[in-house]
C-alpha positions in Angstrom: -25.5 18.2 -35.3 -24.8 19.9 -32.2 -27.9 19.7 -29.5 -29.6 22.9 -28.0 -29.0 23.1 -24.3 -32.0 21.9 -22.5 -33.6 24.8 -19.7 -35.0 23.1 -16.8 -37.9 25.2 -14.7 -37.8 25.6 -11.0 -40.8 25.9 -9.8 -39.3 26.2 -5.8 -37.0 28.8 -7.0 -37.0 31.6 -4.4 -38.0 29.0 -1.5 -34.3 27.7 -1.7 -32.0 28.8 1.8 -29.4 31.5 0.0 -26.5 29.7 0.7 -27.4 26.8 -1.8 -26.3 29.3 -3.9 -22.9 29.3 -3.0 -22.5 25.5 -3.0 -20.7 24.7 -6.0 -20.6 20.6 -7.7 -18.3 18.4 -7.3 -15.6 18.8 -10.4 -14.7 15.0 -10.0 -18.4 13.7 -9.5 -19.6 15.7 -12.8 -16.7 13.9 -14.8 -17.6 10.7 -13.5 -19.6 9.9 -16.6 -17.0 10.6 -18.7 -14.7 8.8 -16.8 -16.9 5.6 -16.6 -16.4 5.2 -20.5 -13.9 2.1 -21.6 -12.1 4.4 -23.7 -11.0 7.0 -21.3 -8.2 7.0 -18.6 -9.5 8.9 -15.9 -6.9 11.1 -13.8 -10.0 13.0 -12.4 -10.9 10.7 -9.5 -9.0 9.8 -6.4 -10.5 6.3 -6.0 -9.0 3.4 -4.2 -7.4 0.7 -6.1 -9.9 -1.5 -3.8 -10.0 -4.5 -5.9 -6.5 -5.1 -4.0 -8.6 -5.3 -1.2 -8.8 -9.4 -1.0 -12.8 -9.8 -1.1 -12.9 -13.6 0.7 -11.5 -11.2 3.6 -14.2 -8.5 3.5 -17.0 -11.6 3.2 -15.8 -12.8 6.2 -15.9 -10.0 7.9 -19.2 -9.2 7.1 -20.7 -12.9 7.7 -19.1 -12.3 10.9 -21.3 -9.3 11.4 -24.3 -10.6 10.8 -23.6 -14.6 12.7 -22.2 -13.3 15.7 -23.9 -9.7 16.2 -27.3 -10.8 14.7 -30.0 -8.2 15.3 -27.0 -5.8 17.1 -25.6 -5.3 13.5 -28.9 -4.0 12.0 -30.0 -1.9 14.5 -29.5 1.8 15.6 -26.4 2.8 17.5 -24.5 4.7 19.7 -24.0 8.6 17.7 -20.6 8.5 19.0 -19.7 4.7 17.3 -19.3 1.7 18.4 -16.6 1.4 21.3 -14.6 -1.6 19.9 -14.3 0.0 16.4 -13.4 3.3 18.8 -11.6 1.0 20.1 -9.6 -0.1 16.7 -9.0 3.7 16.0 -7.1 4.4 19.4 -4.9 1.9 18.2 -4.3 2.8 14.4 -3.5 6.5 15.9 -0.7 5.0 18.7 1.0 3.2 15.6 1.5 7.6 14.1 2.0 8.7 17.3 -0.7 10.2 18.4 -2.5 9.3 21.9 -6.3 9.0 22.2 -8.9 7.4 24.0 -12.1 6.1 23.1 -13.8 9.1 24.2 -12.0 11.6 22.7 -13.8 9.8 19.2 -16.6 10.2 17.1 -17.0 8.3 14.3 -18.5 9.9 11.5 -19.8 8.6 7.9 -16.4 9.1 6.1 -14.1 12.4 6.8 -16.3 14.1 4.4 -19.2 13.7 7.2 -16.8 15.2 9.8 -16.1 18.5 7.4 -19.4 19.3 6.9 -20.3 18.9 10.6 -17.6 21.0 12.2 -18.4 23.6 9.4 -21.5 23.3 10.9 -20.4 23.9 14.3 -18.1 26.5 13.3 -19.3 28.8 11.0 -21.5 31.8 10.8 -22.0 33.8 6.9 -19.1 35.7 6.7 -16.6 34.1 8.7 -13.1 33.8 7.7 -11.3 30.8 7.8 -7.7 29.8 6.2 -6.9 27.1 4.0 -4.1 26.1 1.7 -4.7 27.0 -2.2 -4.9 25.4 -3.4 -7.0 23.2 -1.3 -9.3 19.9 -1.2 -12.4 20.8 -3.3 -14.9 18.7 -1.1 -13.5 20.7 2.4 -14.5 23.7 -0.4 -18.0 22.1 -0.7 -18.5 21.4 3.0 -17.8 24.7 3.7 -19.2 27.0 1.2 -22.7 25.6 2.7 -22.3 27.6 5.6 -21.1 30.8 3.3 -17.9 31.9 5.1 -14.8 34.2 3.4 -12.1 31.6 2.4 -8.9 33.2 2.7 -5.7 30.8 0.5 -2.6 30.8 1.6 -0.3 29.4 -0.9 2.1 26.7 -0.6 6.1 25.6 -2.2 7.2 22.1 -1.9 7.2 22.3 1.9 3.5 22.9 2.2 1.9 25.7 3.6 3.8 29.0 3.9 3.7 30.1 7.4 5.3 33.2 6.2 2.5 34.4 4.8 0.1 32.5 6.9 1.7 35.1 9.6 1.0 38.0 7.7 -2.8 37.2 7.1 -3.1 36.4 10.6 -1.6 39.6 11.6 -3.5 41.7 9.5 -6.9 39.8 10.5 -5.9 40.4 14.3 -7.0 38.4 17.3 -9.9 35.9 16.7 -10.0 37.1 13.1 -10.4 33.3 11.9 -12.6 30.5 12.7 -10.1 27.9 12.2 -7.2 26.9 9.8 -7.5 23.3 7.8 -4.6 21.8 6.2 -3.8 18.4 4.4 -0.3 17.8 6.1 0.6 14.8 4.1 0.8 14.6 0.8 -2.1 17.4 -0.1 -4.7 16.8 -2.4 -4.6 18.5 -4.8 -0.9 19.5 -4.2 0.8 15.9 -3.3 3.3 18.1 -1.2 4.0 17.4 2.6 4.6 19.8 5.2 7.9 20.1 6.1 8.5 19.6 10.3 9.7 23.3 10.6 6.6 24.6 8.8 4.4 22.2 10.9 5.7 23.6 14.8 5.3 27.2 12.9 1.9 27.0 12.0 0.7 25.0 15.6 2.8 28.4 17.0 0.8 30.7 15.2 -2.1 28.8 16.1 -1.6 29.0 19.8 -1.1 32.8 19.6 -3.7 33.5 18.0 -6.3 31.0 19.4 -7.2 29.5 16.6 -8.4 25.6 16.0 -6.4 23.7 13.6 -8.0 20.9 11.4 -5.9 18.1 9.9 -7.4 16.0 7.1 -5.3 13.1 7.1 -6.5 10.4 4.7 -3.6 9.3 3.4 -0.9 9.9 5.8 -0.1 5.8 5.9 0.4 6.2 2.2 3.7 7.0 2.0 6.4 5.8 -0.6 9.3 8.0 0.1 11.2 9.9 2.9 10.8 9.6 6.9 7.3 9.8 8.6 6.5 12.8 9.4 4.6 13.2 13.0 0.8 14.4 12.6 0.0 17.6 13.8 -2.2 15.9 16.9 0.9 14.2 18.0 2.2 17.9 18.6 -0.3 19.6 19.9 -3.6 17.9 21.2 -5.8 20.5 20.5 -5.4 19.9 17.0 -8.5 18.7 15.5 -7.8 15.0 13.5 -9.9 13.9 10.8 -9.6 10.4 9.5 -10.7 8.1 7.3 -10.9 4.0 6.3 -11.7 4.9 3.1 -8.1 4.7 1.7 -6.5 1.8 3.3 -10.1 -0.3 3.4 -13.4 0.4 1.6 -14.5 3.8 0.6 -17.8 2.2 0.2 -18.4 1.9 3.8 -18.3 5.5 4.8 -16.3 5.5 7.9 -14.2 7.8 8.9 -13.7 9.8 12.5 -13.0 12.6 14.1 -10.4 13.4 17.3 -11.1 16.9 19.0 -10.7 18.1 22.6 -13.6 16.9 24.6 -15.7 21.1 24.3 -15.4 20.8 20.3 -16.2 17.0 20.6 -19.4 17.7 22.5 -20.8 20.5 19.6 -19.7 17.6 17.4 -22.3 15.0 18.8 -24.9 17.2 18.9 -24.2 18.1 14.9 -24.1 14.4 14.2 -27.4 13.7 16.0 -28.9 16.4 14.4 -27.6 15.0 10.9 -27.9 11.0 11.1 -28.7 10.2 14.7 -26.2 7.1 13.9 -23.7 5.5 11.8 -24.3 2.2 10.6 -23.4 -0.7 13.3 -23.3 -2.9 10.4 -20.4 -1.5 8.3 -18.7 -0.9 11.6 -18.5 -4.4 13.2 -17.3 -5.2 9.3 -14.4 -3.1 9.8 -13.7 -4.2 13.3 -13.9 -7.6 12.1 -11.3 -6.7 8.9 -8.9 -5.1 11.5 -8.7 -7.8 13.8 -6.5 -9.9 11.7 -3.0 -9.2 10.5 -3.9 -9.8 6.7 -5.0 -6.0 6.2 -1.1 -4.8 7.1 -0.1 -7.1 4.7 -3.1 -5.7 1.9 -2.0 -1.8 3.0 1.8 -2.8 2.2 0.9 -3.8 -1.1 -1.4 -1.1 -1.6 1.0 1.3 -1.1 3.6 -0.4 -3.5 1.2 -1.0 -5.8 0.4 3.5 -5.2 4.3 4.2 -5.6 4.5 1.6 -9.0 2.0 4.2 -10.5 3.5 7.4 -9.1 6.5 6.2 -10.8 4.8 5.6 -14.2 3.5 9.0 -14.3 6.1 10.9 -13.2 8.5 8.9 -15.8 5.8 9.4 -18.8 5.5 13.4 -17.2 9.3 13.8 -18.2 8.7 12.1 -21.3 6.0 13.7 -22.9 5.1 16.5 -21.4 6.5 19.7 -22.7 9.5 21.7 -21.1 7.1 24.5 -19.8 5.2 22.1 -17.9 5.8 21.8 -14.1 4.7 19.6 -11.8 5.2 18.3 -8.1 6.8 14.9 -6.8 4.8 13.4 -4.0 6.3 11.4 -1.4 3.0 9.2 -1.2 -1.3 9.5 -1.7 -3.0 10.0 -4.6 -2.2 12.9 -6.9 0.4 14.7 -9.3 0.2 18.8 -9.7 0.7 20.5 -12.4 1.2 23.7 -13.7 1.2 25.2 -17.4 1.7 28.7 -18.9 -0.6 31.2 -17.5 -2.5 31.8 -20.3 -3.4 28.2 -20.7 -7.0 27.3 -19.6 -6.9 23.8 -18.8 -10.9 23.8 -18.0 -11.9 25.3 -21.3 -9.2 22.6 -22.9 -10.7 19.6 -20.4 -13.8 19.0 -23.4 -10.8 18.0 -26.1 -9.2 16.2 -23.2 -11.6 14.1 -23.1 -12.1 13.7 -26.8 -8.8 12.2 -27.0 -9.8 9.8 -24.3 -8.3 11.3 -21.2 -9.4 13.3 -18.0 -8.2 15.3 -14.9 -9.5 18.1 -13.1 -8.9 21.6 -14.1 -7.0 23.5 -11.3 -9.6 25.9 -10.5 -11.7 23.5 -9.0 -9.5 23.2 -6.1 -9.4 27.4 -5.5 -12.7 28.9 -3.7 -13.1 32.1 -6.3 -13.7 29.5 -8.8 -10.6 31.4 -11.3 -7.6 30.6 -9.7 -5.9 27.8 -10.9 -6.9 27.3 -14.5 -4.0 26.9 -15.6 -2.9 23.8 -13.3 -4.5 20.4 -13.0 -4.7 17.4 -10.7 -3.7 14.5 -11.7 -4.7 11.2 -10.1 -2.6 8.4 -10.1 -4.2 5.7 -7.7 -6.6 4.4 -9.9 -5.1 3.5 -13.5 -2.7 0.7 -14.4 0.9 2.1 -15.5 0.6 0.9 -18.8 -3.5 3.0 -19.0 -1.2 5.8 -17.1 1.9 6.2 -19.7 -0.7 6.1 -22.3 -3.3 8.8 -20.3 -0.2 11.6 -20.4 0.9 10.7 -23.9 -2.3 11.4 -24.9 -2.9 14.2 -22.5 0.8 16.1 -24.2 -0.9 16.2 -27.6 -3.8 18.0 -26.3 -1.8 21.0 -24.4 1.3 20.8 -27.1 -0.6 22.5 -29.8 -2.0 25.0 -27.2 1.8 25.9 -26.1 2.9 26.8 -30.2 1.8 30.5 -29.6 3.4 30.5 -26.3 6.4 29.7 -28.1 6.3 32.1 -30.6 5.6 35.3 -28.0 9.0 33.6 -25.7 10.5 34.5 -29.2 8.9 37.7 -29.8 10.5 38.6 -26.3 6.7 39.7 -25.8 5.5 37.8 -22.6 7.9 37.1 -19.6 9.1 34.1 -18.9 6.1 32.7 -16.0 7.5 29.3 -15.4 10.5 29.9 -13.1 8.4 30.3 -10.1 8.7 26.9 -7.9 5.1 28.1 -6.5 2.6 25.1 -6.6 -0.9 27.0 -7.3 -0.7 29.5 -10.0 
């Protein structure tokens, strides 16, 4: 018997700020329910494989906290950080290229932190920034807080187009957008990278048109195939740098940081103070402590094998099982898989049988600000699954959209729709 949708009563409704209205839930966190069951794969999350993290590691680093820092660990700090963990971060950044001192850092509680905080700094209602679509849905959430116009620019399998980033900077004029954010390295949701061409282009168009530039990198040391490519920060310094431990350490902590010239810095600190006061010193002498040794390069190596194992496996069962209408990208490292169906396929209204076949993702228009675009394209998260739970996820996963594409088919036949699925487009 089916159950009768329970109405909740707000009392408070009508004292609420309007823009809590346009702040939408987190498509992975509302499947994480689903996904905690022991007979579903989950492709919805991007989670850390952190039981490769070696623990007797991590408990020595946090012993070593508490011994040798005592009270220094448990009490508040500095809103900028702590200058040795600073310190640590000047030092990951020379090893990409990219030059920074200690001052030229906040750390923030995770990347996430540092989103919402230069939204916070940035934005007015109304104000138009530029993003890739499709596009990080947490940047979405960050940002839709402080209600701007979110304008998509789409993307091929050398990221962003600059083409057409040109043409919607032309037709907004000068100053017409508060700031551009991109994923540079293997995009979530997109897994693409930004070609080197693409990446002097858009810093060009930046510089003409005076805009800030914010790159979220969290998995740029991720990478399984192909050369490194140099972050946008190592080009141009006035690129603003998010980044995070949560993806080569422990999500858990929340640590991430943010590099900015020193005007855009200073607004940050004041957001941050507003918003916590302080990050935790305890969770940041913990990851000093971790990154003093050598062990953790030697944990990130096998990490990322144990990352490009599994983007094999699904990739392999993708051109296996999945049907020939089905398209879908090949990332050079991170996290996630794209793909695209037919257009009239709804992948969220198809995500509830999904899941009764004991699979999950996130539908595509999760990842698209209107809330529409997309539908017919998912994410698919690779990180977190074994490749045996993987080549069984997408087996099961092909049954569900196979009986969907039979009336496809049968129009192709008909000659009644056009063929969509020539297009090497990423978002729909």
């Amino acid at each position: 018997m089916m159950g009768t949708a329970r109405i909740v009563f707000d009392r408070w409704d009508g004292r609420y700020a309007q823009r809590m209205g346009d702040v939408r839930s987190s498509a992975t966190r509302d499947l994480f329910a689903a996904a905690s069951r022991s007979d579903i794969i989950s492709f919805a999350g991007g989670m850390p494989e952190i039981s490769r993290v070696p623990a007797d590691a991590v408990a020595s680093a946090a012993a070593e906290a508490i011994r040798d820092f005592g009270s220094e660990a448990l009490q508040y700090g500095s809103s900028e950080g702590r200058p040795q963990l600073r310190g640590t971060i000047v030092e990951l950044m020379a090893e990409i290229g990219v030059r920074a001192r200690q001052e030229d850092i906040i750390v923030t509680a995770g990347a996430q932190q540092a989103l919402d905080l230069l939204a916070k700094i940035f934005l007015d209602p109304g104000d138009v920034i530029i993003t890739e679509g499709p596009t990080y849905l947490g940047a979405l959430q960050a940002f839709s807080a402080y209600q701007p116009r979110v304008i998509c620019v789409p993307m091929d399998e050398q990221g962003m187009d600059t083409d057409v980033l040109a043409a919607e900077l032309a037709a907004l004029g000068p100053r017409g957008a508060k700031f551009i954010y991109t994923i540079p390295n293997f995009q979530n949701p997109g897994g693409v990278t930004m070609s080197a061409e693409r990446r002097r282009k858009l810093l060009e168009l930046a510089r003409e048109y005076d805009i800030p530039v914010i790159e979220d990198d969290p998995y740029g040391r991720l990478r399984f195939d192909g050369g490194h490519m140099r972050p946008l920060r190592a080009l141009d310094e006035d690129v603003i740098y998010l980044g995070t431990f949560s993806k080569i350490f422990a999500p858990g902590l929340r640590l991430g940081w943010v590099i900015a010239p020193r005007p855009i810095l200073g607004k940050v600190l004041l957001a941050k103070q507003a918003a916590d006061l302080c990050g935790s010193a305890y969770a940041q002498i913990t990851a000093e402590r971790y990154f003093a040794g050598t062990r953790w390069r030697r944990v990130l190596r096998d990490l990322t094998r144990v990352y490009g194992e599994r983007r094999d496996a699904m990739l392999e069962a993708l051109e296996e099982h999945f049907p020939a209408e089905a398209e879908w990208t090949v990332p050079e490292g991170g996290f996630f898989v794209w793909v695209r169906m037919p257009v009239f396929l709804d992948l969220k209204a198809l995500l509830p049988e999904a899941i009764e076949h004991g699979v999950t993702y996130v539908a595509g228009d999760a990842f698209f600000p209107d809330g529409r675009t997309g539908r017919n394209c998912m994410r698919l998260a690779f990180c977190y699954a074994a490749p045996d739970a993987i080549r069984e996820g997408i087996r099961r996963l092909a049954e569900v959209v196979e009986d969907r594409l039979e009336l496809y088919r049968a129009f192709q036949v008909a000659g009644a729709l056009p063929d969509t699925m020539t297009a090497r487009e990423v978002p729909a």
